[in-house]
C-alpha positions in Angstrom: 40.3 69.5 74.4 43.4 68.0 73.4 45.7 65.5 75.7 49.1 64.9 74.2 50.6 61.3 75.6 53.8 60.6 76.4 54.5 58.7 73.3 53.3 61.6 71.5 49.8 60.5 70.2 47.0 63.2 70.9 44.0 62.0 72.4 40.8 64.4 72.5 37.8 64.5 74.8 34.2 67.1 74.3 34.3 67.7 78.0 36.7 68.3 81.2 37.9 64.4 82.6 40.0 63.8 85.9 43.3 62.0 84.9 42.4 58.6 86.5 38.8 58.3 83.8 41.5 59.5 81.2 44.3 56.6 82.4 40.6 54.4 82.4 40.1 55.3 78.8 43.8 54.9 77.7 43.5 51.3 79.7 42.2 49.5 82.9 45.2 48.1 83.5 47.5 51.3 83.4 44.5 53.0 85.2 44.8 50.1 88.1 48.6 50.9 88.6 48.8 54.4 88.4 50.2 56.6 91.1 49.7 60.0 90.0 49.2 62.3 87.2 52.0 64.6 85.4 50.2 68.1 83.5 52.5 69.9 81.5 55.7 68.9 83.6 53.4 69.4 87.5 52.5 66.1 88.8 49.3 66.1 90.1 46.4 63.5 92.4 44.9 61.3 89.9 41.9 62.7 91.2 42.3 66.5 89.4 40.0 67.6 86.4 41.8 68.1 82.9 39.7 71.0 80.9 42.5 72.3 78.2 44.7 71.5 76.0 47.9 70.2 77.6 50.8 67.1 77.9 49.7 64.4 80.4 51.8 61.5 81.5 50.5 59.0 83.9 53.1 57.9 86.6 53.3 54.7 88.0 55.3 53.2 91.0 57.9 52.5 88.3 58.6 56.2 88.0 60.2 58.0 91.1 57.8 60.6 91.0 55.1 58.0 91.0 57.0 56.3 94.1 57.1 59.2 96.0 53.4 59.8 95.8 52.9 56.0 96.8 55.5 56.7 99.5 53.6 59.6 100.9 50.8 58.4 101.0 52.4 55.4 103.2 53.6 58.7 105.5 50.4 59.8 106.3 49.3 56.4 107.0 52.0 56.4 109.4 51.0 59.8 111.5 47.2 58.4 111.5 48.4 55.2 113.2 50.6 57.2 115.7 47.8 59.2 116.8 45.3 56.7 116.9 47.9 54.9 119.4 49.5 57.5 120.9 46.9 61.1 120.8 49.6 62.6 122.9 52.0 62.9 119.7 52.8 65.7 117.8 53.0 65.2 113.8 56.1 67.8 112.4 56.7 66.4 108.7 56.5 63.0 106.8 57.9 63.6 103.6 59.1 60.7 101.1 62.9 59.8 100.2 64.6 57.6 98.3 64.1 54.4 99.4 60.8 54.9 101.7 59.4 57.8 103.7 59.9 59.1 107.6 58.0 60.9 109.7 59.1 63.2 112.4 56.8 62.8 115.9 57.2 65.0 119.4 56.8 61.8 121.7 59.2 59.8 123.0 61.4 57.2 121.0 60.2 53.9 119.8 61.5 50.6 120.2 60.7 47.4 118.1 58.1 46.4 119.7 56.3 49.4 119.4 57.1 50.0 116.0 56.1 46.4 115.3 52.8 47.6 117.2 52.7 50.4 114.6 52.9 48.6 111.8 49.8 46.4 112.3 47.7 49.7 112.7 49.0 51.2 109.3 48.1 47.7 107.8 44.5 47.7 109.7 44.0 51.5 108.0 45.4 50.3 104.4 42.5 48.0 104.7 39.9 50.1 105.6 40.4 52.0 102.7 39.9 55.2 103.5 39.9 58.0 100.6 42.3 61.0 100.4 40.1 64.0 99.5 42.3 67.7 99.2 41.0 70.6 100.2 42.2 74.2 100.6 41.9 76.7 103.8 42.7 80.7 104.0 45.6 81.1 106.4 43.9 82.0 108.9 41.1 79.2 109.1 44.4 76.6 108.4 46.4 78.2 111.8 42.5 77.3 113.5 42.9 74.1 112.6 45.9 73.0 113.0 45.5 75.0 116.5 42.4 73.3 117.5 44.0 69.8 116.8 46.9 70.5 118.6 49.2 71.0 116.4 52.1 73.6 116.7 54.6 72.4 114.4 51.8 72.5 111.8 50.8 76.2 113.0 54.6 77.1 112.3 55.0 75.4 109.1 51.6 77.4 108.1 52.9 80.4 109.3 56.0 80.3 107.4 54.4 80.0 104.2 54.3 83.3 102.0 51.2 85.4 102.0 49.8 84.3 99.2 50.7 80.3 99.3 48.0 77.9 98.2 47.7 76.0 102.0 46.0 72.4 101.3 45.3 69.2 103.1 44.5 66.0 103.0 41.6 63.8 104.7 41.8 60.1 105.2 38.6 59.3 106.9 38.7 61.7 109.3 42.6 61.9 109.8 43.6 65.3 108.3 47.0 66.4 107.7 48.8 69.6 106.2 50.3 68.8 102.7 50.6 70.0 99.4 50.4 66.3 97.8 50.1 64.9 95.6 49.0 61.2 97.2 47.2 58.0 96.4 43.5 57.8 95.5 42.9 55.4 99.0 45.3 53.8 101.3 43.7 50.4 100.0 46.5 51.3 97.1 48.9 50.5 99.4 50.4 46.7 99.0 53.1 46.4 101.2 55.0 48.3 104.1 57.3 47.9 106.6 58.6 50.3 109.5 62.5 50.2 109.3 63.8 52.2 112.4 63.6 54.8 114.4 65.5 57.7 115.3 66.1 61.0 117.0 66.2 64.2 114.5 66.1 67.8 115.4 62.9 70.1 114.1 63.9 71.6 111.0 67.4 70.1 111.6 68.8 72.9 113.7 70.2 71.9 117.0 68.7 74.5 118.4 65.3 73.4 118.2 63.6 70.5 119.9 64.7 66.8 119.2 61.8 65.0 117.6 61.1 61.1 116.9 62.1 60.5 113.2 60.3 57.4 112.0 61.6 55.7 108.9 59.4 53.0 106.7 58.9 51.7 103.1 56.7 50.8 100.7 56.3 48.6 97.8 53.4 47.6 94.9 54.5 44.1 95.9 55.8 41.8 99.0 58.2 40.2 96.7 59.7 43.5 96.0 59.9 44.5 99.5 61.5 41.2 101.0 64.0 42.0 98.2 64.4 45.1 100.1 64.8 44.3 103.0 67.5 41.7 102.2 69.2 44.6 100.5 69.4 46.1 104.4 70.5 43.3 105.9 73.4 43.1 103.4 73.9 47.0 104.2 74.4 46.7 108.2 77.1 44.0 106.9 78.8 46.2 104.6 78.6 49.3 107.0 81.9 50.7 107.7 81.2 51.4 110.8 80.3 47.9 112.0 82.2 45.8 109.6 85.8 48.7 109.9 85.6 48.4 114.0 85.0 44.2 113.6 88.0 44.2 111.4 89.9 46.3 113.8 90.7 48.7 111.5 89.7 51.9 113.2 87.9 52.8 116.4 86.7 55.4 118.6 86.9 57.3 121.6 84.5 60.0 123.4 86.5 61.4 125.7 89.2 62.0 122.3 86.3 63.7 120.5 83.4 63.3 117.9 85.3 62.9 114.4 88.7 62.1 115.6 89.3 58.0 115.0 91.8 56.1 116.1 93.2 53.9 113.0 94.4 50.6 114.2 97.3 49.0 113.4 95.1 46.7 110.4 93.6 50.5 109.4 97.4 51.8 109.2 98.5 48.8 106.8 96.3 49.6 104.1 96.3 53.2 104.4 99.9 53.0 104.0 99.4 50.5 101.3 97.4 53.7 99.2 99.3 56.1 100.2 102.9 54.7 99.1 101.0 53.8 95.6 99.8 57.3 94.9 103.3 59.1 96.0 105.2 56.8 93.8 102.3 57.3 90.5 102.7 60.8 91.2 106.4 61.3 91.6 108.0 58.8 89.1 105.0 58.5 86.5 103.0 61.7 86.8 105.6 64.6 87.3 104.9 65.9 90.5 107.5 67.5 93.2 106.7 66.8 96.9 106.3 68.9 99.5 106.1 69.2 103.6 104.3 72.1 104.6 102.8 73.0 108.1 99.8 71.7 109.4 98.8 75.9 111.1 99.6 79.2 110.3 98.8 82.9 111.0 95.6 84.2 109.9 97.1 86.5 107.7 98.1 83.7 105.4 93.9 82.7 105.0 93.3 86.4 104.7 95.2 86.2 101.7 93.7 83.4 100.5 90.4 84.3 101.3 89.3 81.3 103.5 89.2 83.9 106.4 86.6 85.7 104.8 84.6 82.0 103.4 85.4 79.7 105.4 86.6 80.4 109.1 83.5 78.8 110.4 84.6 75.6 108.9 88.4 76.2 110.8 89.9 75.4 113.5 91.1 78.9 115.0 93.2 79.2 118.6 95.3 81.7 120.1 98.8 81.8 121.7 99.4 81.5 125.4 99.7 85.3 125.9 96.4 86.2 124.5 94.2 83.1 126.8 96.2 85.4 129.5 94.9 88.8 128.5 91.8 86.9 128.2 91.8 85.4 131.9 92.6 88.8 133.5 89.7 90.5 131.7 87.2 88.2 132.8 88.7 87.6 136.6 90.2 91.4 137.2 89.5 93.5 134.0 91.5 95.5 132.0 92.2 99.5 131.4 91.2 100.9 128.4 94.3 101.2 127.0 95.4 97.3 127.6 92.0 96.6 125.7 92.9 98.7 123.0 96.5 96.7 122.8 94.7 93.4 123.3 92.6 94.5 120.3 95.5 95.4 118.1 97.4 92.3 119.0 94.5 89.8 118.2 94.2 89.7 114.5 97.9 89.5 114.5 98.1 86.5 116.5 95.2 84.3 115.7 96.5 81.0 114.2 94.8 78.2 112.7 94.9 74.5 111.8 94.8 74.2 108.2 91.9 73.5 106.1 93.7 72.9 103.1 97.1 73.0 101.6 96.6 75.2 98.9 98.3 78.5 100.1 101.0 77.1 102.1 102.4 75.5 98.2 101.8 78.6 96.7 104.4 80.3 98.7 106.7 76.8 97.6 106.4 78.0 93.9 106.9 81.7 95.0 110.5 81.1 96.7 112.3 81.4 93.3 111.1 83.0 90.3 109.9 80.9 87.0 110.1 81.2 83.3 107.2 80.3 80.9 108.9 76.7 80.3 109.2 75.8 83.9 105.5 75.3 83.6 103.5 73.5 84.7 104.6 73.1 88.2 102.7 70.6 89.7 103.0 70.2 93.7 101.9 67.4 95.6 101.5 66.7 98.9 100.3 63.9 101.7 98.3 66.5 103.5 96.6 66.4 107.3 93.8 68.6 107.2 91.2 69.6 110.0 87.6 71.0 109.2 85.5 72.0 112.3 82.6 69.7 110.8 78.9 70.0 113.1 78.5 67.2 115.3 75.2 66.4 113.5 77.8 65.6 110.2 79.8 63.4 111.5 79.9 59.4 110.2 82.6 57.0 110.9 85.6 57.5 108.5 84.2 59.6 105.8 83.1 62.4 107.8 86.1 63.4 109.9 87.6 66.7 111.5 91.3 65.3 111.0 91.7 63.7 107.9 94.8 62.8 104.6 94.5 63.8 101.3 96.2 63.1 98.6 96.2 66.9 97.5 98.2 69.3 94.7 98.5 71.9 93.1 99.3 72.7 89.5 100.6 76.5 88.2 100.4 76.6 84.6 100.4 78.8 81.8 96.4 79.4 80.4 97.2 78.2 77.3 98.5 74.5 79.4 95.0 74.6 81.8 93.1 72.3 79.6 95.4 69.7 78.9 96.5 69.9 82.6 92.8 69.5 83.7 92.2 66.7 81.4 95.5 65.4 82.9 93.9 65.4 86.2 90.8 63.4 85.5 93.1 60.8 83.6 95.1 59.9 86.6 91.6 60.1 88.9 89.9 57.6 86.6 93.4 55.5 86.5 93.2 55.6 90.9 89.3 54.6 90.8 89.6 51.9 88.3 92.8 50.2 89.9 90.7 50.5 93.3 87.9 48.7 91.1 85.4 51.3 91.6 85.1 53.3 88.8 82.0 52.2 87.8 80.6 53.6 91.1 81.3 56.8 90.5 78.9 60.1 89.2 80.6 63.2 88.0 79.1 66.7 88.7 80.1 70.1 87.9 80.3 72.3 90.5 79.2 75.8 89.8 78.9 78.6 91.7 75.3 80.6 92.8 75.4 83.5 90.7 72.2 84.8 93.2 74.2 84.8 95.9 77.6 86.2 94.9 79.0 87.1 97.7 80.0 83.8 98.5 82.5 83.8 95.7 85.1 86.1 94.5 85.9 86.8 91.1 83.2 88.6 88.0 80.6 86.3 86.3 82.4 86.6 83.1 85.6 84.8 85.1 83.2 82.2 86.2 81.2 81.8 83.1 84.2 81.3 81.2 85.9 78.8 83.8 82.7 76.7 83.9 82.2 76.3 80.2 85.8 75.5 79.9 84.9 72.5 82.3 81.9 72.1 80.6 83.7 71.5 77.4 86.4 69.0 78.5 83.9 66.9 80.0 82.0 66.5 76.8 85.0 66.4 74.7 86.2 63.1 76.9 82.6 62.1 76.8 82.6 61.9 80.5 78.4 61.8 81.8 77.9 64.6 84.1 75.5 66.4 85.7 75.4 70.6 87.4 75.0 71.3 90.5 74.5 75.0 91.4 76.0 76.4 94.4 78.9 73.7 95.0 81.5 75.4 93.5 84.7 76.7 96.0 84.7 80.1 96.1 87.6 80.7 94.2 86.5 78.3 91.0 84.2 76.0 89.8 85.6 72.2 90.0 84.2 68.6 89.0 83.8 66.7 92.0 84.0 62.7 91.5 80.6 61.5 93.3 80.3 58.3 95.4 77.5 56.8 97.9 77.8 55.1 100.4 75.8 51.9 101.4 72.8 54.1 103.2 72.7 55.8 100.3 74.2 59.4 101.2 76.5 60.7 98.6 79.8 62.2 99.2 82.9 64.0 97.0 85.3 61.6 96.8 87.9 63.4 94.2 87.8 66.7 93.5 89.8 69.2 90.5 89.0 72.6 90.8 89.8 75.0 88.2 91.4 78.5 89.8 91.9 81.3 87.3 92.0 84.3 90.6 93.9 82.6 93.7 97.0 83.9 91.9 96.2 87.4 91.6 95.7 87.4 95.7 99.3 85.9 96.1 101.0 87.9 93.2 102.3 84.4 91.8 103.4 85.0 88.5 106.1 83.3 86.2 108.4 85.4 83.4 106.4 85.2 79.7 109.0 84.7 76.2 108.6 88.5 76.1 110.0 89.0 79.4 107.0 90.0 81.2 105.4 88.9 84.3 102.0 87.1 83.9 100.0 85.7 86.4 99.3 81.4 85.7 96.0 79.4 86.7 96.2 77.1 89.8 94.5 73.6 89.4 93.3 72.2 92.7 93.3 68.5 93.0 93.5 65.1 94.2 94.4 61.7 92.9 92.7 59.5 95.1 91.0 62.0 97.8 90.9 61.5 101.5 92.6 58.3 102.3 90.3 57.9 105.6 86.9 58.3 103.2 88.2 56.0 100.9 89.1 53.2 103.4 85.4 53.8 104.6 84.3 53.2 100.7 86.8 50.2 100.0 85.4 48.9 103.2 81.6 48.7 102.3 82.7 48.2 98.7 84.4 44.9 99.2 82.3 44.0 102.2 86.4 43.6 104.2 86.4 41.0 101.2 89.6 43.8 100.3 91.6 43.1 97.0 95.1 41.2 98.5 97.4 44.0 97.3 95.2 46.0 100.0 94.3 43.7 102.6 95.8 44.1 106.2 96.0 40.6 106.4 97.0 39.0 102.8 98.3 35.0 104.2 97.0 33.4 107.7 99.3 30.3 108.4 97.6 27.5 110.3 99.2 24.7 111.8 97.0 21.5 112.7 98.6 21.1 115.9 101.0 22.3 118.3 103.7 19.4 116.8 103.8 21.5 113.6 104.7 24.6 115.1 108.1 24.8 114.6 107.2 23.9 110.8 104.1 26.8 110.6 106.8 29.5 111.8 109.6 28.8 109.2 106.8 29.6 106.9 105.6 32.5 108.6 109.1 33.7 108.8 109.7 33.5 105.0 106.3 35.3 104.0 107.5 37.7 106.5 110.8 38.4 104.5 109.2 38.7 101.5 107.4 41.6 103.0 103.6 39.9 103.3 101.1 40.9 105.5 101.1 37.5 107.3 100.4 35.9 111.0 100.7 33.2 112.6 97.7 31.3 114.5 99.5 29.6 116.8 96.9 28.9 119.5 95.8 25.3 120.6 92.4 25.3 118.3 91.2 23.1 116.4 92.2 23.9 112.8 88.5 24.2 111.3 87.4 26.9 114.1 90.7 28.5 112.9 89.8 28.2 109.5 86.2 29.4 110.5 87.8 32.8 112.5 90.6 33.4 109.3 87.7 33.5 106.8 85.4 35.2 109.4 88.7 38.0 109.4 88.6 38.1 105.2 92.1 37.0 104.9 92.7 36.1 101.6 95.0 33.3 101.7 95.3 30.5 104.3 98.3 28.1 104.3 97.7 24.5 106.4 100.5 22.5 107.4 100.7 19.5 109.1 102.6 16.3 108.6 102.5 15.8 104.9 103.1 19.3 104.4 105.8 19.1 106.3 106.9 15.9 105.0 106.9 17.2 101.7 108.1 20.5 102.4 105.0 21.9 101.3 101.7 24.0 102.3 97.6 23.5 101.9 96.5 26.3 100.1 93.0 27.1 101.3 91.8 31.1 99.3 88.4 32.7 99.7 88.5 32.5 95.5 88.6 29.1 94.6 88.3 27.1 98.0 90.4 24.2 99.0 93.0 24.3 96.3 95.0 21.7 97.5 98.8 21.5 97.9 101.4 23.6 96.5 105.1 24.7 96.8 105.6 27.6 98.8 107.9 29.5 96.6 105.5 29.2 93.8 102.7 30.7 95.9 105.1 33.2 97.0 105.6 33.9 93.5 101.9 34.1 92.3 100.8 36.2 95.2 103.7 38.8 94.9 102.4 39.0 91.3 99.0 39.6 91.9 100.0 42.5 94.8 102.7 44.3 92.1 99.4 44.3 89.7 96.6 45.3 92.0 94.8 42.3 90.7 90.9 42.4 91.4 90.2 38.6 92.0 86.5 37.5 92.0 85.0 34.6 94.1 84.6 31.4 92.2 82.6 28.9 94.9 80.6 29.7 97.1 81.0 30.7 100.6 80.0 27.1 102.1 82.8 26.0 99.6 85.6 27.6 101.2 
């Protein structure tokens, strides 16, 4: 038989060989650090026979397929220390992920201890060295099993497989466990692991089912490697948003306001405002937009036109007038005739109103208030928009999941011979927010298409949305703009590119979006007067410039670590006097910086000026001025920055100067000591 490598050279072999003998022939070394196996495209254990002709590559940990394998492997580890600790438990799934593996237990939560507890069993069966042999079951003996061991979320899993699924398991000395694999030859394979956390998660994710114990670990080839790790977490909890954003004061929240409804603090306000009057102006004075002020509800009858009635009410916000809770009160305390239900009936489609989830339709009736010639176009309508989305309670995260949130949304009507140029347009003045904000490099881009299996999601004909996709398609390569397709994440109106960011755990989320509508206007009867005199119907672009300003404060946040560019931060100068004697010095400052329009305060409290000093840089303010007698003497300030330290003394209308020019120019300044140098 013949075994093409992945470098392309053929190897060939008289008789059938598992992949780890051919990795052994190939070389010990890549045979000692290989994870798994990979036949024509399948990966497979390192275990399984080879007997045609086919592709092999062997996958080690520095492939992700080869860390997954590691990973579970590490997972099953996990559920046989659990049961050998705990026979009570209840194994559901153990599956790996990006950075590690979980595994999903009925019992009770852990705490530290016991994971600690945990730990040292895993490391106790790594070095026993116990083989994992697969094997295969008919359904019926599987259910059996897994029945006879106590397992029901295995028995379900089983039974939920189709008739005539493959059902296989694993055995690591004894402890057997449902799974389709592949894994590790032995646990001995396994170098280093650590349990992270542990959490509550609901079986099969539904709220309606059972909260399990979730149990999340890693593992790595080497310790080195997995100290590095773990560092990497520890810098995470200091970049989370929602420690380091509620430290900073900048939002907060509330139960008894509700899940996904923060409270942005006065700090939060400054820099939200700070974006926000940046992207009206680039829009207005530099971009050609036109403003609008629409309402934040409206009738149903306006999202039946749109559509969103029809694809996205679950997602809304829906409530009805004061009359209607009446007619609703009365029929559940005295009842109602016939006929009063048959008014009520009539009457509640008519009445329903609901917050908007968008803005979309609400400018569409903007453009259709006066009638428009071919060279009026493009239109393009922008708006500071307050939108609420009925997100689950299992969704929500701090600031970038939200149900009340601020776009930065518009809306372009153009001709279809302008719709290129105007979507190119569009991603032109989305890369110019992201790299002032200094995160353009953080960004993926993906284009969203629609699921032509499950059309009734959409509306529209597959030519429309075959056409409208390649049209993306082709801008994005003509720019030269990397991108990847993701199936099913179109709107249902269009296909879009949505601007990809993740945050510090990991979890990815649209930042930007520009969708590409060539139906919407149909629905509306928009149209605009052709050089014929006709009426035609234009395309819509959907977009924003920045996205939600919420998400992205949540993003800056965890970007910057609160270390927030000056032109952003909520607190740009922090003036310090040494004692109370120079008070009356300290606040002259403070008073100028405040004229000049400066995020500044005052520390005026009787500290002693290096715990100030300590709290200011503790608070990530950018700029701290000291006075004390000389300064005052000299009519002059300490300037102390988190970029380059103690830089001495300098005139105050020459800092003034240099810090109003870095805030005009969004200047990105990097730290040039170190931290202990400050």
């Amino acid at each position: 038989m013949k075994i093409t490598l992945k470098d392309g050279s053929v190897k060939e072999y008289s008789q059938p060989m598992s992949i780890i003998d051919i990795a052994k022939d190939l070389s010990e070394g890549l045979a000692r650090v290989a994870c798994v196996g990979e036949i024509d495209g399948k990966t497979a254990d390192l275990r399984t026979v080879v007997d045609k002709d086919c592709t092999l590559n062997i996958l080690t940990f520095d492939d992700q397929r080869g860390k997954n394998a590691y990973r579970h492997t590490a997972s099953h580890v996990l559920a046989e220390a659990v049961k050998r600790l705990y026979p009570e438990a209840k194994c559901a799934i153990g599956p790996s992920i990006d950075e590690g593996f979980y595994y999903d237990f009925d019992i009770p939560p852990f705490d530290r201890e016991a994971l600690d507890k945990l730990e040292a069993e895993m490391k106790k069966i790594i070095k026993e060295g116990h083989e994992l042999t697969r094997f295969t079951l008919p359904r019926e003996e599987a259910i059996k099993l897994m029945e006879e061991k106590g397992e029901p979320y295995k028995v379900e899993l089983i039974k939920d497989l189709p008739e005539d699924a493959e059902i296989s398991f694993y055995d690591q000395g004894g402890f057997v466990d449902l799974c389709a694999g592949p894994h590790l030859m032995s646990t001995k394979n396994i170098k280093a692991i650590k349990l992270i956390s542990s959490s509550g998660a609901y079986w099969r994710g539904s709220e309606k089912n059972k909260m399990l114990t979730r149990i999340y670990g890693t593992a790595y080839t080497k310790n080195a490697d997995l100290e590095a790790y773990l560092a990497h977490l520890e810098d995470i909890k200091l970049r989370d948003h929602n420690k380091l954003g509620r430290e900073m004061e900048l939002f907060t929240t509330v139960d008894v306001i509700g899940q996904g409804l923060p409270l942005i603090m006065p700090k939060g306000v400054k820099m939200i405002q700070a974006m926000q009057r940046w992207i009206e102006d680039l829009e207005d004075y530099e971009w050609g937009y036109q403003r609008t002020k629409t309402p934040l509800m409206a009738k149903s009858d306006l999202y039946k036109i749109s559509g969103h009635w029809d694809h996205y009410m679950d997602g809304m916000f829906v409530f009805k007038d004061a009359y209607e809770r009446d007619l609703k009160c009365a029929e559940r305390v005295n009842g109602l005739s016939e006929e009063e239900k048959k008014d009520y009936a009539a009457r509640e489609d008519k009445e329903l109103y609901a917050l908007r989830p968008m803005t979309c339709p609400f400018q569409y009736f903007v453009y259709k208030a006066s009638q428009h010639s071919y060279r009026d176009l493009p239109i393009r309508l922008s708006e500071t928009s307050t939108l609420f989305r009925n997100e689950d309670s299992g969704e929500m995260h701090g600031l970038t999941r939200v149900r009340q949130f601020t776009i930065s949304e518009g809306h372009l009507i153009v001709r279809p011979d302008q719709m290129a140029d105007e979507f190119k347009k569009c991603l032109a003045l989305a890369k110019h927010c992201l790299t002032v904000l200094g995160v353009e490099e953080d960004v993926t881009y993906r284009l969203s298409r629609w699921d032509p299996n499950n059309k009734e999601k959409y509306i529209g004909d597959e030519e429309t949305w075959n056409q409208t996709e390649g049209a993306i398609r082709d801008i994005l390569n003509e720019l030269g703009i990397k991108f990847y397709e993701g199936i099913g994440e179109a709107a249902f109106y269009g296909p879009k590119v949505d601007i990809q960011a993740k945050n510090v755990y990991g979890k990815e989320d649209t930042m930007i979006t520009i969708q590409w509508d060539a139906l919407i206007a149909e629905q509306f009867d928009m149209y605009y007067i052709d050089q014929n005199g006709e009426k035609k119907r234009p395309y819509i672009i959907h977009r924003t410039s920045m996205g939600c300003y919420e998400r992205t404060l949540a993003w800056l946040t965890e970007k910057y670590a609160g270390n927030f560019p000056t032109w952003l931060a909520p607190e740009q100068v922090r003036v310090l006097p040494i004692s109370e004697k120079y008070l009356d010095y300290a606040d002259s400052i403070y008073q100028i910086l405040k004229k000049e329009r400066l995020n500044v305060t005052l520390d005026d409290r009787s500290e002693k000026i290096g715990f100030k000093i300590r709290e200011a840089r503790l608070q990530h303010v950018p700029y701290l001025l000291i006075v004390g007698a000389k300064e005052e003497e000299e009519k002059k300030v300490s300037l102390r920055s988190r970029y380059k330290g103690d830089e001495g003394m300098v005139e105050l209308d020459a800092f003034i100067k240099n810090i109003k020019e870095e805030i005009a120019n969004k200047t990105i300044r990097k730290v040039e000591v170190s931290e202990e140098a400050k």
